[in-house]
Phi, psi and omega in degrees: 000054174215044170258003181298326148247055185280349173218045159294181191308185186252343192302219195263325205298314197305315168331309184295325151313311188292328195297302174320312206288339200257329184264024162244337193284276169337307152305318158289004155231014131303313182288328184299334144315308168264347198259303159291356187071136190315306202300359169283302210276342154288284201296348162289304203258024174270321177300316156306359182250341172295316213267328189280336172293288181328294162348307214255315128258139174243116167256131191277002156259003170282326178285315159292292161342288199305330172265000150330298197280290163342284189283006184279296223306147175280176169287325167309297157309331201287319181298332168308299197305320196270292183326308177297329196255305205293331186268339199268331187268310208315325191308302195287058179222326140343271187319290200312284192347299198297331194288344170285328181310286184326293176303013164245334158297317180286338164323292194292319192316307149334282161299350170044282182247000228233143209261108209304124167295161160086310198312178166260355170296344197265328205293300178352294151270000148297331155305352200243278169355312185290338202049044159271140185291130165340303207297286163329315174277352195282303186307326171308277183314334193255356147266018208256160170183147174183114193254094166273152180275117144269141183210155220262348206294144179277123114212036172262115178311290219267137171315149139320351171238349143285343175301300206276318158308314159318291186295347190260321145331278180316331154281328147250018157264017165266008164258350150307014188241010172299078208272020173260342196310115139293148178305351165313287189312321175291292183331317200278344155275357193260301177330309225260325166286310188311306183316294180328318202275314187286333175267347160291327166274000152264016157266133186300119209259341174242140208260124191299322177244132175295153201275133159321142188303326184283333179293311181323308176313298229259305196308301176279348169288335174303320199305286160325319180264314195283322189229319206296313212289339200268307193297312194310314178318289156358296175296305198308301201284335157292007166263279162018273189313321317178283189280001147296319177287356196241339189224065189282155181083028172226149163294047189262136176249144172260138172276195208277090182270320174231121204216185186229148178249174175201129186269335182302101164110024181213355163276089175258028185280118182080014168255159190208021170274324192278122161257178185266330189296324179272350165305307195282329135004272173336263168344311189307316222268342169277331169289336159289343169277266203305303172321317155337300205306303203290309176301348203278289183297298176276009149283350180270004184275288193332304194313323190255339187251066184252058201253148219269091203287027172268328181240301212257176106278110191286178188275148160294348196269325165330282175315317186263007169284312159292313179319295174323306185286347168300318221266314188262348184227139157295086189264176172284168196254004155289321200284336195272118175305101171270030189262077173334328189283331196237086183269006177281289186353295176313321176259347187280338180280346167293323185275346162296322181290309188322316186267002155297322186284321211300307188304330205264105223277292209301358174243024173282155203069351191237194208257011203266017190201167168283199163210322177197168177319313185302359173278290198321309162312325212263347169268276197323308201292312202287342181260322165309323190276321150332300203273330171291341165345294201258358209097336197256094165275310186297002184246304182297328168306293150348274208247336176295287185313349172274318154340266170337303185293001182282305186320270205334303164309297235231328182045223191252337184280005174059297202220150170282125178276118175257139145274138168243148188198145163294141189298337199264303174347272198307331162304306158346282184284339183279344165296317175305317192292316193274331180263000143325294183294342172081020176279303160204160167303316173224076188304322184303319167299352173298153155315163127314319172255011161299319187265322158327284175317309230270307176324296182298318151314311193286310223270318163301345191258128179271029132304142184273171193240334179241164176213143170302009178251359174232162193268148184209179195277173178294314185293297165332296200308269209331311189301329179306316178287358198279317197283337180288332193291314206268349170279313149267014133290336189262337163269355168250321182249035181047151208304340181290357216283307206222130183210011162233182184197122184254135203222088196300124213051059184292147151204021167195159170332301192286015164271318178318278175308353187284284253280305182301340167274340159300301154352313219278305204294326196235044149087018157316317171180146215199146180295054198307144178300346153291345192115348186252151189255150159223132180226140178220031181217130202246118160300108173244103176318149160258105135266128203264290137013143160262326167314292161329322150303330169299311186267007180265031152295288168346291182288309179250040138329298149329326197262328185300326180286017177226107196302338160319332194251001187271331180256045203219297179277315178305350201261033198243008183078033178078013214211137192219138157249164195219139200273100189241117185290117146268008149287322181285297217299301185253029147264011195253300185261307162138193205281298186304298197284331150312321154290297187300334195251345159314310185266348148319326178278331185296317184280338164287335180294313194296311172299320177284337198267344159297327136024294211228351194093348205222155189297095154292135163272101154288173167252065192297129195232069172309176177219182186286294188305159183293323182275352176225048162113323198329152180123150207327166192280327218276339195293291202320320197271325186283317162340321175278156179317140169285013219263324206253351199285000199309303176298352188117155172260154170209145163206169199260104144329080212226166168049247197286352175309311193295297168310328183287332167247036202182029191234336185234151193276340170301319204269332177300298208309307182316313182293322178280332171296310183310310229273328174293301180284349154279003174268003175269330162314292148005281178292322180266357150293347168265345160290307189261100177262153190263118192269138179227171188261310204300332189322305171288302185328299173278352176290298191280343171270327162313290206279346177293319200278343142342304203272332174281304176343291154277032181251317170315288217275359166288329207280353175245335161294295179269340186247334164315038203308024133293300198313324192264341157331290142330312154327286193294346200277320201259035191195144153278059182298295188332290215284342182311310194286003176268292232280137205279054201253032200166119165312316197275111163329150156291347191232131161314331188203174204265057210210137143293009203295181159289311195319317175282010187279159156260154205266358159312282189295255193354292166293342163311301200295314206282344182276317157325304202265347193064303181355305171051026183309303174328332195295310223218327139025111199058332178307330175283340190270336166309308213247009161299292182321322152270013225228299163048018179065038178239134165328319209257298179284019178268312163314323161293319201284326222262345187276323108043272174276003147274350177209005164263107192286007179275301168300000169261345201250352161262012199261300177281328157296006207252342196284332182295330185306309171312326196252001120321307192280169203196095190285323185301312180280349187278298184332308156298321158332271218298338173315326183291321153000143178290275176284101183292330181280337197270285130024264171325287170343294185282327176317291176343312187258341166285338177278356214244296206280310175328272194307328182286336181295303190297292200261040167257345169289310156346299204276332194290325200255001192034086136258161178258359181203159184286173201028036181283354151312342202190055189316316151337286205273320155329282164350286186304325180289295194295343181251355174280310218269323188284026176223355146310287168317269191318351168300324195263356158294300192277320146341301182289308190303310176293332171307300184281354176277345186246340157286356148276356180292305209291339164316315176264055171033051173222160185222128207231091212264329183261352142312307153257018142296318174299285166338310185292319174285332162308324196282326162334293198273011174296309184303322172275322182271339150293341184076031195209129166262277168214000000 
C-alpha cells in the first residue's frame, strides 16, 4: 500500500512527501502481516491494483472482476479489508499534514528576503507599497475582527483516542526529517511508529456511545490546550513584528482582533442535552483550562526568571508589590520562594496562588484571588517594567509578553460561549407565559404585527411578566432558565462569558424581539431610572432560509425603526450581529442560489443598517463540506463583499474542521496567519473599493442564473415525489444516524419530513454516495441559461471569472466539487433504490446536469480537464480514488446485506459495524464528512 505518491511532483520537498507516505505504507503492511497474515496483505493489494486498473480503463469486464473480487471477500477478510483501506488513509493524511509543515519551513528556509503570498508579512507590505499612512494603518489595525466559533456539529468521524494516536505519529515522523538521527535512532523511530501503528489497528476507530455534551466540551477544550493558546499569541507578535518592519518608529500593541468563541455546551436548538446546568459546567470547565493554562506558565517563568538583587536591580514597585502579597495571602510552605534574593521567583509564587483561587469559591471576597483578569495583567506589567529596569528586555519580550497577550485573549473564561435555542421554543414559552398573565390568550395566534406591537409595549414596562409563584411547563421553565443562567454567568466569569443569543430560524421581528423581553425579565436588559438602557446580552437572528435571506433587510429594518430596541444596540457599542445559515440556504435552494442570495443579503443587510448608524458583525455559519459553505478560512473571509466586513467577522468552526486545523500547531499557525492576512487584504479592499462599469451587468446575470438554477434544483428536490425515497435508498443517511459522532439527533423533531432533516447529514450522506450532489447541483443548467451555446455570451461568462470574485470563487467551488464527485461509484449507490423506474429517472437526470456542469465549468474557466487550476489538489484526488474506490463498492454491498435483514425484522450488529468503518474510512479518504 505505497503507490499513492509515486507519481507526485518532482521537486525535493515533494519526494519527501512520497518518502512518508511509502515508508508508513510499509509499516502498515508490515503490520497487516502480523496481524493477518501474508494472505490479508495479498487480497489488499490485489483489490488496490485492481481498483487502480480500473482507474485507468474502465472496462466492464474489468469492473466486473472488480466486484467479483469485492463479494468473494468472507466476513472476516472483508472487515480486515475496510480496516486496512481505512487506516491507510488515516496515515496518508498524517503525511500531508506534516508535509504542510515542512513547506512552509522549506519556503522560509529558501527564500531569504523574498516574502511568503498569503503570510501576514505579504498583507503588510502591501500597506506600505500602497502608501498608506501609519494613521491609516492604526485605523486598519483597530478595525480588524474576526471571531472563531467551535460547534458541536457532528461531523468529526474520529474518536479522541485516534485523534491522540495521529499526533504521537505525526510527531514522529517529523523526526524522520532529523538529518543529525543515527542510524540507530532512526531504526529505533521506525520501531516506534510500527508500535504506534500496530495500537492504531487494535483501537477501536467506533466510538460504543454517542459522547455527552460535556464529552463535546472536553473535545474542544483538546484544542485549546494542545495549540490554540499557545500559536494565537504567536499570531499577534507576528503582526507586531510585521508592522515595526514596515512602519518603524510607532508603538504597536495590536488591540484583541482575533480570538475564539465556542457554541459547544450552549447550542441547545434540537438538543434537549444542552441544560442551563450544563451550560454552566461548561464556563466552569473552561474557566479551569485557563486557569491551569496560566499556572502551568508560570511555573515554567519560575525556571527563567532567576535573576539575583545581588547582581541586578528590580524596581521598587516590585518589592512593594510582594510585600503587599507577603502581607495578604498565605502559601504553603512547598508554595513559598525561600530564596530571598530571587523576587520574580517570589512573586510568581504569589501569582500562582492567586490565581488557584480564582477557582476557589471560599476566597471570594478577600485579597487572596484575582477578581479579574485585568489584576493579573497588572502583576505582569510590574514584572515587565522590572526586568526592563535591569535590561532584560528580550526575557520580557519572550515571556511576559506573551503571557499578558494569553491574559488579554483568554481572560479567566478561556472562549466566549454563544447560546443558540430555536425560534418556536420561545414562541412556546412566551404564549404560555403571556396567557398565565391574562395578556391575550393565545399569543402564537397574533398577526406579526399584533406581536410586534404587544413586545415592544412589554419591553418598555419595567414591570416582571413572571413570578415565582406561578407554575409553568418543563419547556417554559427550562427557557426561562437558560436566561437566569446567562444573568448569572456573566456576573460570575464577566459580562465576556457570554453576550449573544442566537436565534435559529429567525424568520420575523417578533422572534427577535420574544429573546429581548425574556432578557428583560431576569435583569439582561433594563431601563435605568435615568433613562439609560443597559443591554449585555444581544439577541442575534439565523437566517437560514433563501426566504428568510430575502426578508431579512426588512425584519430588521423593523426592529432598528423601534427606539427600544435601536437603544439596545447602541448600548452594544452600536453594533448588532447577525447570523447567515449557509448550510439550510443551500439545502433549501441549491449551491448557485445560496451563494448568490447570501451576498445579496450581506450588501442589503448593510446597507440598510448605514442607515441607522449602525455596525453589522455578519456570522458566517459555514460547515466543513463543499455543500454547506467549506472552504479555507483566509479564500472564507475574502469571498465577502469588502463592503460588508466594517463590524467584525465570526465564522464557524466545525467537526472535522477543528482536527484539520487545530491538531498541529505548525498547521493552527498558518491558518490563523493566512487568516489575518486576509482580513488585512480585506480592509484595504475596502478603503479602495473597486469600481467596474461591468459590475451591475453581472450582478444581474448572477441573478437570472440563480432563478434558473433554483427552479432546477427545487423541481428535483421538492417537487419530484421520488425524490427523497431516492434519496434515503441511494445514500447511508439511515445507518449515518448509528454513527456515534454527536449528542445532537439528526433530525430536529422526531419527523420524516425533509425539512426536519439537518443539513449535516443530508450532506454527510451525498458525500458518502460520491454524488456530492449537494456541492453542485443545478449549477449547469442555471449558467446553461445564459450560455444558450452562443460565443459572445460565452466570453461574458469566461470575462466574468477573470475579473468578478464572486463569480470566480463559485466557479472553482463548483469544479473541486465536480472532480470530487464519481457518477461512476454513484450508480452503484442508485442502484440500491427500490423503484427501479424512479431510480433509472432520477440518476438520469444528476447524471445529464453533471455532465453540462463539467463542460460549461471546461468552457468558462478554458481548462482541459477540471481542477486543472490546482494541480496540487487535481493530483491528489485523482490518486485518492482507486484507494477510495473499494470502500464504497464494499458500502453498497454491505448496505443492501443489512438492509435486507432488516427488511425481515432482522438484525446484523457486525454487519453495521462494518457499514460504519466504510463510512470512517469513505470520510479520511475524501477528507470530508458533512
Amino acid at each position: 500500500m505505497t503507490e499513492l505518491t509515486t507519481t507526485a511532483g518532482k521537486v525535493n520537498s515533494n519526494n519527501l512527501l512520497r518518502r512518508d507516505v511509502r515508508f508508513l505504507g510499509n509499516i502498515l503492511g508490515e503490520v497487516l502481516v502480523h496481524q493477518g497474515g501474508n494472505e490479508l496483505l495479498e487480497i489488499v493489494e490485489k483489490i488496490r491494483e485492481t481498483s487502480k486498473s480500473l482507474r485507468s480503463i474502465c472496462l466492464p469486464e474489468l469492473h466486473s472482476e472488480f466486484k467479483e473480487l469485492i463479494d468473494s471477500l468472507d466476513p472476516e477478510n472483508r472487515h480486515q479489508v475496510i480496516r486496512a483501506f481505512a487506516i491507510y488513509f488515516q496515515l496518508v493524511n498524517i503525511a500531508e499534514q506534516n508535509h504542510r509543515i515542512r513547506r512552509k519551513r522549506d519556503y522560509e528556509r529558501s527564500a531569504g528576503e523574498t516574502v511568503q503570498p498569503g503570510s501576514i508579512e505579504s498583507a503588510i507590505q502591501e500597506l506600505r507599497e500602497r502608501d498608506f499612512s501609519p494613521k491609516e494603518v492604526w485605523e486598519i489595525v483597530n478595525g480588524l475582527s474576526l471571531e472563531l466559533v467551535m460547534t458541536a456539529h457532528p461531523t468529526e468521524a474520529m474518536r479522541r483516542a485516534i485523534l491522540d494516536i495521529h499526533k504521537r505519529i505525526a510527531d514522529d515522523v517529523t523526526g524522520l526529517d532529523n538529518p543529525t538521527l543515527t542510524f540507530r535512532e532512526r531504526e529505533q523511530l521506525r520501531e516506534k511508529l510500527l508500535n504506534e501503528v500496530i495500537t492504531l489497528w487494535q483501537t477501536d476507530e467506533l466510538r460504543d456511545r454517542k459522547p455527552t455534551v460535556l464529552d463535546e466540551v472536553r473535545n474542544g477544550m483538546y484544542y485549546f490546550h494542545e495549540t490554540i493558546f499557545h500559536v494565537l499569541p504567536d499570531v499577534y507578535q507576528e503582526l507586531e513584528r510585521c508592522l515595526s518592519k514596515y512602519y518603524p518608529g510607532q508603538n504597536w500593541h495590536v488591540p484583541t482582533y482575533l480570538r475564539f468563541g465556542s457554541w459547544i455546551g450552549g447550542d441547545r436548538d434540537g438538543n434537549p442535552s444542552v441544560t442551563s446546568s450544563v451550560t454552566l459546567q461548561t464556563l466552569k470547565m473552561q474557566r479551569i483550562l485557563a486557569v491551569r493554562e496560566y499556572q502551568r506558565i508560570m511555573r515554567e517563568l519560575m525556571q527563567y526568571l532567576s535573576f539575583n538583587t545581588s547582581i541586578v536591580k528590580v524596581t521598587p514597585e516590585l518589592l512593594e508589590s510582594i510585600a503587599k502579597d507577603r502581607a495578604s495571602i498565605k502559601l504553603d510552605r512547598f508554595d513559598a520562594w525561600r530564596n530571598d534574593n530571587e523576587p520574580y521567583r517570589i512573586k510568581l509564587s504569589y501569582m500562582i496562588s492567586k490565581t488557584q483561587n480564582v477557582l476557589d469559591e471560599e476566597k471570594r471576597g478577600t485579597s487572596e484571588y484575582y477578581t479579574s483578569p485585568a489584576e493579573l495583567i497588572q502583576d505582569l506589567n510590574i514584572i515587565d517594567r522590572s526586568l526592563r529596569h535591569h535590561f532584560a528586555d528580550y526575557v520580557a519580550d519572550t515571556y511576559i509578553k506573551k503571557l499578558i497577550r494569553q491574559v488579554e485573549l483568554f481572560g479567566f473564561h478561556a472562549a466566549t460561549l454563544d447560546i443558540r435555542q430555536h425560534s418556536k421554543e420561545h414562541e412556546n414559552a412566551m404564549t404560555e407565559i403571556l396567557a398565565k398573565m391574562d395578556i391575550t390568550p393565545d399569543y402564537s395566534k397574533l398577526s406579526e404585527q399584533e406581536k410586534i406591537e404587544l413586545l415592544e409595549k412589554l419591553l418598555n414596562d419595567p414591570r416582571p411578566l413572571t413570578s415565582p409563584y406561578q407554575e409553568y411547563s418543563e419547556g417554559t421553565e427550562e427557557c426561562l432558565e437558560v436566561y437566569r443562567t446567562v444573568y448569572k454567568a456573566q456576573a460570575e466569569y464577566g459580562k465576556q462569558c457570554i453576550t449573544s443569543y442566537l436565534i435559529s430560524m429567525a424568520e420575523a421581528a417578533s422572534d427577535i424581539l420574544e429573546v429581548m423581553v425574556f432578557a428583560k425579565e431576569v435583569g439582561l436588559f433594563r431601563r435605568d431610572a435615568d433613562g439609560t438602557v443597559v443591554c449585555t446580552l444581544q439577541a442575534v437572528p439565523l437566517f437560514e432560509t433563501i426566504d428568510d435571506l430575502h426578508e431579512a433587510p426588512d425584519i430588521m429594518r423593523t426592529i432598528f425603526n423601534m427606539p427600544i430596541y435601536r437603544q439596545a444596540v447602541a448600548a452594544m457599542s452600536d453594533l448588532q450581529e447577525i447570523m447567515l445559515g449557509y448550510s439550510d440556504s443551500n439545502k433549501d435552494g441549491g449551491v448557485v442560489t445560496a451563494n448568490w442570495e447570501l451576498r445579496v443579503a450581506l450588501k442589503g443587510l448593510t446597507a440598510m443598517a448605514d442607515e441607522y448608524g449602525v455596525k453589522l458583525k455578519f456570522f458566517h455559519g459555514r460547515g466543513g463540506a463543499l455543500g454547506r459553505g467549506g472552504m479555507p478560512l483566509n479564500r472564507s473571509i475574502l469571498a465577502q463583499p469588502a463592503s460588508t466586513i466594517g463590524g467584525g467577522i465570526k465564522i464557524t468552526e466545525q467537526g472535522e474542521v477543528l482536527s484539520s486545523r487545530y491538531a498541529m500547531k505548525g498547521i493552527a499557525y498558518r491558518s490563523l496567519e493566512q487568516a489575518t492576512s486576509a482580513l488585512v487584504i480585506a480592509a484595504i479592499n475596502a478603503r479602495t473599493p473597486h469600481s467596474d462599469l461591468y459590475d451591475n451587468k453581472w450582478e444581474e446575470i448572477c441573478r437570472e442564473i440563480s432563478e434558473v438554477s433554483l427552479n432546477k434544483y427545487q423541481d428535483l428536490i421538492f417537487r419530484d415525489p421520488d425524490f427523497l425515497s431516492f434519496f434515503k435508498e441511494s445514500t447511508p443517511l439511515p445507518e449515518i444516524g448509528e454513527l456515534n459522532i454527536g449528542s445532537r439527533p439528526s433530525k430536529r423533531k422526531n419527523s420524516d419530513r425533509f425539512e426536519d432533516l439537518r443539513a449535516i447529514p443530508w450532506v454527510f450522506a451525498w458525500t458518502q454516495s460520491r454524488f456530492l450532489l449537494p456541492a453542485w447541483y443545478a449549477a449547469g443548467t442555471g449558467l446553461q441559461s445564459f450560455y444558450q451555446g452562443k460565443e459572445e455570451n460565452l466570453k461574458i461568462l469566461q470575462h466574468m471569472y477573470g475579473n468578478f470574485s464572486f463569480f470566480t470563487s463559485l466557479i472553482d467551488t463548483l469544479q473541486m466539487a465536480i472532480a470530487k464527485a464519481d457518477l461512476t461509484i454513484a450508480r452503484e449507490y442508485a442502484e440500491m433504490g427500490q423503484n427501479k423506474e424512479a431510480q433509472n429517472r432520477i440518476y438520469g437526470q444528476i447524471e445529464e446536469e453533471f455532465r453540462l456542469t463539467s463542460d460549461l465549468i471546461l468552457k468558462i474557466t478554458g481548462q482541459q480537464d477540471i481542477l486543472d487550476n490546482v494541480p496540487v489538489i487535481q493530483e491528489s484526488i485523482r490518486l485518492r480514488n482507486p484507494y477510495v474506490d473499494p470502500l464504497s463498492y464494499l458500502q453498497v454491498q454491505l448496505l443492501t446485506e443489512l438492509r435486507a435483514l432488516r427488511d425481515k425484522d432482522q438484525d446484523d450488529p457486525e454487519l453495521l459495524r462494518e457499514v460504519l468503518l466504510t463510512i470512517n474510512g469513505i470520510a479520511a479518504g475524501l477528507r470530508n464528512t458533512g
